[in-house]
Residue, then its C-alpha position, 0 to 999 in steps of 0.5 A: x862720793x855719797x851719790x849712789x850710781x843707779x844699777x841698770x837692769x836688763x829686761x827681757x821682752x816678757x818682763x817689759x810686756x807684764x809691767x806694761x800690763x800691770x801699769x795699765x791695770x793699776x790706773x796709775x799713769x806712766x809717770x807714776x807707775x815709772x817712779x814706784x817701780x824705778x823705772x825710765x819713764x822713756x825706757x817704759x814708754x819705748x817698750x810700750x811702743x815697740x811691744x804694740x808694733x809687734x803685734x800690729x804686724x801680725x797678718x790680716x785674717x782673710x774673712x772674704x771666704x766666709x761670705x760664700x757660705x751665708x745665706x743672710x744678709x747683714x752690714x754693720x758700720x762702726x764709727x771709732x772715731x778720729x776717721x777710723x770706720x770698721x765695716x762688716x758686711x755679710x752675704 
């Protein structure tokens, strides 16, 4: 009986969103985070993942509209690597 059950605590969207931000500001890894502030490496990481679902699914912004109204011309490619490629190109 000396074995201490580990309390489970409920955290709300907001709550996980902060440790999130705060592992990722301390420099510390996810592992090392988890373990000084007792939380599931797994938990944290599931979190993480359904948080940046979240906001990937938010909708597009339609810029096609703007170009009408440019009277210059310019177009910028940016290789992000891994066969990502953002181009923008103005009128």
């Amino acid at each position: 009986m000396g074995e201490s059950k580990r309390r489970r605590i409920r955290r709300s969207e907001a709550e996980w969103q902060r440790l999130i931000n705060e592992q990722t500001d301390s420099g510390q890894t996810q592992a090392a985070f988890c373990a000084a502030n007792g939380i599931s490496v797994g938990s944290f990481q599931n979190w993480k993942r359904r948080l940046a679902a979240e906001v990937s699914s938010e909708p597009w912004l339609e810029l096609g509209a703007l170009a009408e109204h440019c009277p210059s011309g310019w177009d910028i490619e940016l290789d992000l690597g891994d066969g990502l490629c953002l181009r923008l190109r103005r009128c």
